[in-house]
C-alpha positions as CSV (number, residue, x, y, z in Angstrom):
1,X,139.0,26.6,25.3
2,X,141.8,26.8,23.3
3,X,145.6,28.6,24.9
4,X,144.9,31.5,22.7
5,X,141.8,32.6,23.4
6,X,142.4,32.4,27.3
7,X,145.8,34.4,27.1
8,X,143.2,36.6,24.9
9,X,140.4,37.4,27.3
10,X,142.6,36.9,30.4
11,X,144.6,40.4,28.5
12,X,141.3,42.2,27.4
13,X,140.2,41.4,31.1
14,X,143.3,42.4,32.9
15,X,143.7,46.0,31.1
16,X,139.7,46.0,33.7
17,X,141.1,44.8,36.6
18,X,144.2,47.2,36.7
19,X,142.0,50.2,36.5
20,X,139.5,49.4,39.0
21,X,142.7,48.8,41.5
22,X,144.1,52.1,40.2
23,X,140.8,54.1,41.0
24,X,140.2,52.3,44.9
25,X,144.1,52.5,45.4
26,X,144.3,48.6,46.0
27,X,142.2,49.1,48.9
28,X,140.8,45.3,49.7
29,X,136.9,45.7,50.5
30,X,135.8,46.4,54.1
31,X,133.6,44.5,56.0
32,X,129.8,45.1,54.3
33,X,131.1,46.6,51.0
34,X,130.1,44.7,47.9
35,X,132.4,43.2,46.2
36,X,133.0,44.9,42.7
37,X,131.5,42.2,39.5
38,X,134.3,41.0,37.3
39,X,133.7,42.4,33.9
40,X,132.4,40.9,31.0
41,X,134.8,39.4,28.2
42,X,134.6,41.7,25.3
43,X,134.1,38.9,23.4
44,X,133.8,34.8,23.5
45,X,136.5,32.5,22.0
46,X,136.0,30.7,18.8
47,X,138.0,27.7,17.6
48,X,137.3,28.7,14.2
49,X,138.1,32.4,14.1
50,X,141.7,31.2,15.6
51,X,142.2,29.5,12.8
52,X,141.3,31.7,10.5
53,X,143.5,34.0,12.1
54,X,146.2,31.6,12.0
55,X,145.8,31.7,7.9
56,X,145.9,35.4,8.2
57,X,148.9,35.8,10.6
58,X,150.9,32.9,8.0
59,X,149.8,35.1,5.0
60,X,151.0,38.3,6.7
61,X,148.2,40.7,5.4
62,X,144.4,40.8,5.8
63,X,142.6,40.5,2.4
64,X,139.7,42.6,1.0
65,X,136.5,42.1,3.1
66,X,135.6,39.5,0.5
67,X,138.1,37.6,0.6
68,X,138.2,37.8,4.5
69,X,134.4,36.5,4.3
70,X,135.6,33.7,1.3
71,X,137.9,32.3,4.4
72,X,136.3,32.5,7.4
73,X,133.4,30.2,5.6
74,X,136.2,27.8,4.2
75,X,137.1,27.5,7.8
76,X,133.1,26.8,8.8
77,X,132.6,30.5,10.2
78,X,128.7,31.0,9.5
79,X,128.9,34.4,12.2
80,X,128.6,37.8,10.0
81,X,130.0,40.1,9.8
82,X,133.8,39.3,9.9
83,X,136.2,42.0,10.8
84,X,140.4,41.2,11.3
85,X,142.9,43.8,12.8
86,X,146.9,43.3,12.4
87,X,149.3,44.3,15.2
88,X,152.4,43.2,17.3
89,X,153.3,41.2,20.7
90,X,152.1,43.7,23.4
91,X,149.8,45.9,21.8
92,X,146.7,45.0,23.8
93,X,145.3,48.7,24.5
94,X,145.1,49.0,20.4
95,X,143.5,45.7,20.5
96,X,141.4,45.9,23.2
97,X,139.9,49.7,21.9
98,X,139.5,48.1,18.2
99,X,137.2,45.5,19.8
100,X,135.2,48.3,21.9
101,X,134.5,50.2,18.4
102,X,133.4,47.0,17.4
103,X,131.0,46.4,20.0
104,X,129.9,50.3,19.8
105,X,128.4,49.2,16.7
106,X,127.3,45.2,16.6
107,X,123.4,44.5,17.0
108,X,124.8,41.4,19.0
109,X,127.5,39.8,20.9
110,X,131.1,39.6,19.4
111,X,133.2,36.1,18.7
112,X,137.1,36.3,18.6
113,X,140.4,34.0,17.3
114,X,143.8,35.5,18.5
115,X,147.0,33.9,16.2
116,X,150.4,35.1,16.0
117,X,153.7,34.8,13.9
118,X,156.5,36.0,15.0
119,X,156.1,39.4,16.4
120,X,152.9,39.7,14.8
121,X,149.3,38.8,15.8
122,X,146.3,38.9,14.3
123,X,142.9,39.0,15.7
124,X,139.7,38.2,13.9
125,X,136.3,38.5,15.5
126,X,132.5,38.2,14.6
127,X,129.3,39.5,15.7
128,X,126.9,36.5,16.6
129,X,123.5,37.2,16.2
130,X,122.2,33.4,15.0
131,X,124.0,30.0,13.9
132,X,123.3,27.9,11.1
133,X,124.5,24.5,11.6
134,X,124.8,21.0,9.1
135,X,123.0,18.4,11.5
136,X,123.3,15.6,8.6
137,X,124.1,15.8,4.9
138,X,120.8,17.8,4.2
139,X,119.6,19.2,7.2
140,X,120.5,22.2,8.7
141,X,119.1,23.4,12.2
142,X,119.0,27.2,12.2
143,X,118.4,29.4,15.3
144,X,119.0,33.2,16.2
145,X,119.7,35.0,20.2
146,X,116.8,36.7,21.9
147,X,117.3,40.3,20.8
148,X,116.0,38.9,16.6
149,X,112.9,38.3,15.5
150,X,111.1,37.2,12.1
151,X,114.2,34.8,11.4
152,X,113.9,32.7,7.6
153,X,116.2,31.0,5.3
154,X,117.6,32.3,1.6
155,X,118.8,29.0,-0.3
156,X,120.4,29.8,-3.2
157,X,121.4,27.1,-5.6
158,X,124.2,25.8,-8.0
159,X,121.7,27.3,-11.0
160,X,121.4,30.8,-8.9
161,X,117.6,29.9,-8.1
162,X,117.2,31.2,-4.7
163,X,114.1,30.2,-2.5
164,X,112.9,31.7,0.9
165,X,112.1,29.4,3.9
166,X,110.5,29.8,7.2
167,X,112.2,29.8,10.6
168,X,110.3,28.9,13.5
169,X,110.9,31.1,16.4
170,X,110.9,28.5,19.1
171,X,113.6,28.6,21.9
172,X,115.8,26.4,20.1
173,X,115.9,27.3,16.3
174,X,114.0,25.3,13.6
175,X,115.6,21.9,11.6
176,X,115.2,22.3,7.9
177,X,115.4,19.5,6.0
178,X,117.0,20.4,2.3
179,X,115.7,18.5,-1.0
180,X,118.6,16.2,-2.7
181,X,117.1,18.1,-6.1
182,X,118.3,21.2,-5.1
183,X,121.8,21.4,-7.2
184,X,124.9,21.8,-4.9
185,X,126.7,23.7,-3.7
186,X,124.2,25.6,-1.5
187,X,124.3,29.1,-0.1
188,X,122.3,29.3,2.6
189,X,121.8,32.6,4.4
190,X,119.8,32.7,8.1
191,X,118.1,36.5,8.0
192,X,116.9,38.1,11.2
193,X,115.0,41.6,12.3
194,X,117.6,43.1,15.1
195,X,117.8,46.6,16.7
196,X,119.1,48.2,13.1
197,X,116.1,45.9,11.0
198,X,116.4,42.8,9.0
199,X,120.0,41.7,8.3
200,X,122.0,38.7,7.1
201,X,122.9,37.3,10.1
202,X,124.8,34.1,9.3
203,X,125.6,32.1,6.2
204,X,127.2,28.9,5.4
205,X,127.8,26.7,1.7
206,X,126.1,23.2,2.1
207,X,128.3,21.3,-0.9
208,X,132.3,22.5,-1.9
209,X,132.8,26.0,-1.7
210,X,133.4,27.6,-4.8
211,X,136.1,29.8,-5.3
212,X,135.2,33.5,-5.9
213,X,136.7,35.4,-8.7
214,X,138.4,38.9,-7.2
215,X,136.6,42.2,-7.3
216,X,138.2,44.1,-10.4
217,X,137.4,47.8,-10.7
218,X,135.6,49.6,-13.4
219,X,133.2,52.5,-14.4
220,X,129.9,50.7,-14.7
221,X,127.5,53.0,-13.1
222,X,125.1,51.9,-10.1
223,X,122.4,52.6,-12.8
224,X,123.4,50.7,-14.6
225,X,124.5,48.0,-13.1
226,X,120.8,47.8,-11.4
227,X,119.8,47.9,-15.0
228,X,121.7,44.4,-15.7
229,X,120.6,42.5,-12.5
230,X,117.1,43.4,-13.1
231,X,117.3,42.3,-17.0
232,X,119.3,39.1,-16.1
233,X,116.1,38.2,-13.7
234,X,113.6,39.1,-16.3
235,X,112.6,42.0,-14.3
236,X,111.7,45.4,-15.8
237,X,113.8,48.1,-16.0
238,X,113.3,50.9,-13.1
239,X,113.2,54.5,-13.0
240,X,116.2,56.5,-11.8
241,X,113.9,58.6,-9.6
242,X,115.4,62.1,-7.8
243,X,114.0,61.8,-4.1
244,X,114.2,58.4,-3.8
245,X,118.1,59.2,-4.2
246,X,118.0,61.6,-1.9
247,X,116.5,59.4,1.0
248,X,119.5,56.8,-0.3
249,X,122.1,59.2,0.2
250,X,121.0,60.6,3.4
251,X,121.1,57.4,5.0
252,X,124.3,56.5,3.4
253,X,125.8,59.3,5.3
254,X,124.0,57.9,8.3
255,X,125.5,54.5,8.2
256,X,128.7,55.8,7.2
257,X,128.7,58.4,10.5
258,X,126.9,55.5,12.7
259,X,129.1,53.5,12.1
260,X,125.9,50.5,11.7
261,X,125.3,48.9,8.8
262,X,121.3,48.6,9.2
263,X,117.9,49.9,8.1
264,X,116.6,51.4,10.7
265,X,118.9,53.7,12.5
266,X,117.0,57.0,13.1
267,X,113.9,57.6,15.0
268,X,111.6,57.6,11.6
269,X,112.6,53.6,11.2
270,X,112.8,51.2,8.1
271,X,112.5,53.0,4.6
272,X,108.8,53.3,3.7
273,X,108.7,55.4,7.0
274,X,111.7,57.8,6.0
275,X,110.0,57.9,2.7
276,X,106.9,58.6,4.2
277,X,108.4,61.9,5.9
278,X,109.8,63.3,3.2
279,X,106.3,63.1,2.2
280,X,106.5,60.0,-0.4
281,X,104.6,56.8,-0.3
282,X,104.8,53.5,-2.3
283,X,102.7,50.1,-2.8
284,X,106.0,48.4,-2.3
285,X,109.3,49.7,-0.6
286,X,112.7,47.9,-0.7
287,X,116.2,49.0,0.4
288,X,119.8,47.5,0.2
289,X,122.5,48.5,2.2
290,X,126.4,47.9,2.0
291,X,129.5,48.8,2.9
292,X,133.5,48.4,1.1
293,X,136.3,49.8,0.3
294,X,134.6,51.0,-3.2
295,X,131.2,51.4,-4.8
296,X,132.0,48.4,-7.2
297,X,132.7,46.0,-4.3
298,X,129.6,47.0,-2.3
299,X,127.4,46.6,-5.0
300,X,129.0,43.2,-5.6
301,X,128.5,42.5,-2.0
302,X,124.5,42.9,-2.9
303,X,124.5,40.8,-5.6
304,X,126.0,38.5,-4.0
305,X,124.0,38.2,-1.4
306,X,120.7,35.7,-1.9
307,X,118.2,38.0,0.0
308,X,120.1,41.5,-1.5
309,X,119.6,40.5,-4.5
310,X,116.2,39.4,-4.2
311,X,115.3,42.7,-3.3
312,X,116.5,44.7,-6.0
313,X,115.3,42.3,-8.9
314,X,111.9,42.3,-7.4
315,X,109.7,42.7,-10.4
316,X,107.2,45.2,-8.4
317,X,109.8,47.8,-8.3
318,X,109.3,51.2,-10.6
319,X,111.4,53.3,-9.4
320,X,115.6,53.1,-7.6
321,X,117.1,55.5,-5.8
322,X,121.1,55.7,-5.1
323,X,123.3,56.3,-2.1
324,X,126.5,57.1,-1.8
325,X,129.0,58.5,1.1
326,X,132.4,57.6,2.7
327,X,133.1,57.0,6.2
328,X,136.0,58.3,8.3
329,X,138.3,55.0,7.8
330,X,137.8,55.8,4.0
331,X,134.9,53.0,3.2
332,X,131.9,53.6,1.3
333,X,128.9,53.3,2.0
334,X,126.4,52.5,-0.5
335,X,122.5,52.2,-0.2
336,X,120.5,51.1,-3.3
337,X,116.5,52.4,-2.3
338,X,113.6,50.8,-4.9
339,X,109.3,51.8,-4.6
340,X,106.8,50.7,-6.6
341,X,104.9,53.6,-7.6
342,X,105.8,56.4,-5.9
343,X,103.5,59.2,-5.3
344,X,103.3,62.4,-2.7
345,X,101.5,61.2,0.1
346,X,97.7,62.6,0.3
């Protein structure tokens, strides 16, 4: 393991020892008494993460989440989400707290890179729920932890085409072999059901990574910029329906106070059963969920994504619903909520 992420964990796990010495006094164990378990890392090191870190700590600012994403898969992170704090030398209680929050609200274990330049250090860490990894120029072998379930593939290609593949759930992942006539560059995304529902949990380009134009800012409505996506994918245009917005925003205001960015995060569980108590039920029920600094970069986050976007150009849909609420660091939080056919339940 690289210098940096020892002197990391041996900090995190210091800050532990100190107040388990400060609570039995220093008092050595006596004869018979068990010995107290060293704690758990808060998170595992990552070759990777340090170096994206290092870019970071050079650049001297953390970019938009985007952007932050757009360079931690240059560097061959596939982990996601990707989350980087800024500090200075000796501020490991501000550290060490940022990466508790983090682990208050990950589905799965956290991965961590530590840089620093001059007084200033950056630390950039992952949640890792499932890897995807290039076993030869067109295979990939794709596996998730124990905690997921349902895992499959989204490949999109170089035309946009995107196709779904099956995972197999054995012990040690699946290899997927991937067809030369598939135009590169690649997107390939590994989706899993966790504790908060399905999620995106890694992604990696097969082919050179293109570079990503910045989010710019404007008034387009989520209307209609649903209304564009769907006519780009010959899909037909959807209704903007009333409840179906109010389910949206509700659980926008959950992930935002939650903290989770998930489908499932109240005892009714995914979106056809929250429909279903407010007394609405659908042939078909789809929901995308996101979270940025604006509405216009979380809705870019959706379309950007191979299995988001699938969703909400599904040609089945009628009817959209739209979510919007801000969290307490300022985010927003944006859910996008589509039915086919929505009628009061009999």
């Amino acid at each position: 393991m690289p210098r940096k992420s020892i002197l990391l964990c041996a900090a995190l796990l210091a800050l532990h020892a100190t107040a388990g010495a400060d609570q039995n006094n220093g008092a050595p164990p006596t004869e018979g008494q068990a010995v107290p378990a060293k704690p758990k890392p808060l998170c595992t090191g990552s070759e990777k993460l340090e170096q994206v870190a290092q870019l970071l700590a050079d650049q001297q600012h953390i970019p938009p989440s985007s952007e932050l994403i757009q360079t931690a898969r240059e560097q061959g992170v596939d982990a996601n989400p990707v989350y980087a704090k800024f500090g200075v030398t000796g501020e490991v209680a501000s550290f060490k707290a940022w990466v508790e929050d983090l682990l208050e609200t990950a589905d799965a274990p956290l991965i961590c890179g530590r840089a620093r330049s001059g007084e200033r250090v950056v630390l950039v860490a992952a949640v890792r729920a499932g890897t995807i990894n290039l076993v030869g120029k067109n295979r990939l072998h794709a596996e998730v932890i124990e905690d997921f379930r349902d895992p499959y593939l989204m490949v999109r290609d170089a035309s946009g085409a995107s196709r779904r593949i099956a995972v197999g759930e054995e012990a040690y992942g699946s290899t997927i072999n991937l067809p030369n006539e598939w135009g590169r560059p690649l997107f390939v995304q590994l989706v899993a059901t966790g504790p908060n529902g399905p999620r995106p949990v890694a992604e990696r380009w097969v082919g050179k990574i293109p570079q990503h134009e910045p989010v710019r800012g404007g008034s387009q409505s989520p209307e209609a910029w649903l209304m564009q996506l769907r006519r780009a994918a010959g899909a037909r245009t959807v209704r903007n329906n009333r409840l179906l917005s109010k389910e949206a925003t509700s659980h926008a205001q959950n992930v935002c106070d939650s903290g989770k960015l998930g489908h499932e995060l109240d005892p009714y569980g995914d979106p056809e059963a929250r429909l279903l108590k407010r007394g609405i039920q659908a042939r078909v029920v789809g929901e995308a969920v996101a979270r940025a600094r604006t509405m216009r970069e979380a809705l870019h986050a959706i379309e950007d994504s191979p299995s988001h976007r699938m969703t909400v150009t599904d040609p089945r849909f009628t009817d959209a619903g739209f979510g919007e609420a801000k969290d307490d660091k300022g985010r927003t939080c944006a859910v996008v909520l589509l039915a086919s056919w929505p009628r009061k339940a009999p």
